[in-house]
C-alpha positions as CSV (number, residue, x, y, z in Angstrom):
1,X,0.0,0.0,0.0
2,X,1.3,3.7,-0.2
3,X,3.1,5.0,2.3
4,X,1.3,8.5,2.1
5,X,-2.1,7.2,2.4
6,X,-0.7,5.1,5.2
7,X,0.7,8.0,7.0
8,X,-2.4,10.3,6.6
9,X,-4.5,7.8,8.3
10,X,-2.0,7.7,11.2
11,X,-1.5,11.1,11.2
12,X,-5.4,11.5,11.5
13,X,-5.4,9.2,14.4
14,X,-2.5,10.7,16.0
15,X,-4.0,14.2,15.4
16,X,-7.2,12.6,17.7
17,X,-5.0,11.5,20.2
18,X,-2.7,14.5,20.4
19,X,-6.6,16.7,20.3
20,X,-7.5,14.4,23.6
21,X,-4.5,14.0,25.7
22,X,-4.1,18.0,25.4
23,X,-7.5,18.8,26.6
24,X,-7.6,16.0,29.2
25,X,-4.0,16.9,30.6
26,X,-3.2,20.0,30.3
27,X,-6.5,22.4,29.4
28,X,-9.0,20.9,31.5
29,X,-6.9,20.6,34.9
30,X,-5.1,24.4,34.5
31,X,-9.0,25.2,34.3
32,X,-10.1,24.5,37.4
33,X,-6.6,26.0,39.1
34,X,-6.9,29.2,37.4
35,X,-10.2,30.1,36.7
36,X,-12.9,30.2,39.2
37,X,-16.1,27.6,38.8
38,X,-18.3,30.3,36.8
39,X,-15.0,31.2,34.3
40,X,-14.0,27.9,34.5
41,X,-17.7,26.5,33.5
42,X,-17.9,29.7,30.7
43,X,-14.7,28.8,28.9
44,X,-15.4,24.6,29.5
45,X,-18.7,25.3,27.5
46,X,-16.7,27.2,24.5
47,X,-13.7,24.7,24.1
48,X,-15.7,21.4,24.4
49,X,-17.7,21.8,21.4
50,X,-15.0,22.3,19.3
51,X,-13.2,19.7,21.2
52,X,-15.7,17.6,20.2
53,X,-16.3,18.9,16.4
54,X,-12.9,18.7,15.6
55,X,-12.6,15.0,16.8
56,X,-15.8,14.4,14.1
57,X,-13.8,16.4,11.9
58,X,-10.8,14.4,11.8
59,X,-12.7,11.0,12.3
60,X,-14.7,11.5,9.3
61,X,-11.3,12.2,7.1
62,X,-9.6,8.6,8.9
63,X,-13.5,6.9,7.6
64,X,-13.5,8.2,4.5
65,X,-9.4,7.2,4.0
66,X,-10.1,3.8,5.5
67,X,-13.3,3.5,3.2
68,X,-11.1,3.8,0.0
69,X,-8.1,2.4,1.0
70,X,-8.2,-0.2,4.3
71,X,-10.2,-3.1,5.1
72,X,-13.5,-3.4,6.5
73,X,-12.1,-3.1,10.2
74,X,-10.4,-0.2,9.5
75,X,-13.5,1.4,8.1
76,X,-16.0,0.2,11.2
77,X,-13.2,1.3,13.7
78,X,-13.1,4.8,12.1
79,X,-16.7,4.3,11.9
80,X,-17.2,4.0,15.6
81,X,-14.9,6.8,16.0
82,X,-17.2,9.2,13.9
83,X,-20.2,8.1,16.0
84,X,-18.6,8.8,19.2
85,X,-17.2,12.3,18.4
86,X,-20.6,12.9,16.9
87,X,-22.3,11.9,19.8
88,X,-20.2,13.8,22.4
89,X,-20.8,17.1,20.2
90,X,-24.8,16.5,20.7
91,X,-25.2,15.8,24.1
92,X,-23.1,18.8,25.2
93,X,-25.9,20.9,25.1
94,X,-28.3,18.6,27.0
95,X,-25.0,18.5,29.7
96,X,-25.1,22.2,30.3
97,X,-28.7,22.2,30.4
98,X,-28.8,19.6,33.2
99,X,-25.8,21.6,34.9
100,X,-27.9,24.7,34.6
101,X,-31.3,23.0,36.0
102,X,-29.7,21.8,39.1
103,X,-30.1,17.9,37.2
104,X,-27.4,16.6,39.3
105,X,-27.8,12.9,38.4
106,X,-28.8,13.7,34.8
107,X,-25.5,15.5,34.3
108,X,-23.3,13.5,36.2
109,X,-24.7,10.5,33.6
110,X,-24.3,12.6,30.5
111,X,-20.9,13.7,31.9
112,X,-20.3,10.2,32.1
113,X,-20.9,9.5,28.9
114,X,-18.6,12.1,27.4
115,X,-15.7,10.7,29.2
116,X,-16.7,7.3,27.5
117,X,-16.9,9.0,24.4
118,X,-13.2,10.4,24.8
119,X,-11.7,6.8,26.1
120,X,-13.4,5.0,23.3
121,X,-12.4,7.4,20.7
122,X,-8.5,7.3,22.0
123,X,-8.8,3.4,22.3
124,X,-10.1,3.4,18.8
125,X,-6.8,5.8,17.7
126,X,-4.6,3.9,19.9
127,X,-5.3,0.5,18.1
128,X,-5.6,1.6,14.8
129,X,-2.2,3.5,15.2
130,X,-0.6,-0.1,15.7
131,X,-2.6,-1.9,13.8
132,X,-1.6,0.4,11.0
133,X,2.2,-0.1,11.5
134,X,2.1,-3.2,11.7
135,X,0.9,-4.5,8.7
């Protein structure tokens, strides 16, 4: 197979996971230290949606790269991806909504649910990254 098409679908998954690790490591944590909880809650609400639409972003460029030129795993896994990233970006509205209504249980499960939307999407990159290699 070509190397360049083989590189730009790593590239796309390493893109996802360098997108993740930098918003679970470093923005989200200097967030709460710097910012107080309404600042913090204001700028959480701005970044995550385009956390969250970049990640669809990307994942629908590895989907439509594994679609033309990887197997059917590689197309699914990107698939999932998609899904995921997608999903995150819709419920973040509902999230902040349950924040705002005092929904404590409803936005600790949607909450939830993002951060299984993140892991699954960096498990997905993760994989495909060596999978990719080492064929």
């Amino acid at each position: 197979m070509n190397t360049v098409i083989i590189s730009l679908l790593i590239l796309c998954y390493s893109l996802v996971l360098g997108i993740i690790f930098a918003q679970v490591l470093l923005t989200a944590p200097v967030v709460f230290k710097v910012l107080d909880n309404q600042n913090a809650s204001n700028f959480l609400r701005k970044i995550f949606p385009r956390y969250y639409f970049l990640l669809f972003l990307i994942s629908i460029l590895a989907l439509l790269i594994s679609y033309l030129f990887f197997t059917n795993i590689d197309f699914y896994a990107a698939l999932v991806a998609v899904f995921f990233s997608f999903l995150g970006f819709i419920i973040i509205p509902l999230t902040n909504s349950a924040r705002d209504r005092g929904w404590d249980n409803l936005f600790k499960w949607l909450h939830n649910l993002s951060i299984f939307n993140t892991v699954i999407i960096m498990i997905i990159a993760i994989v495909q990254i060596f999978r990719i290699t080492t064929v």
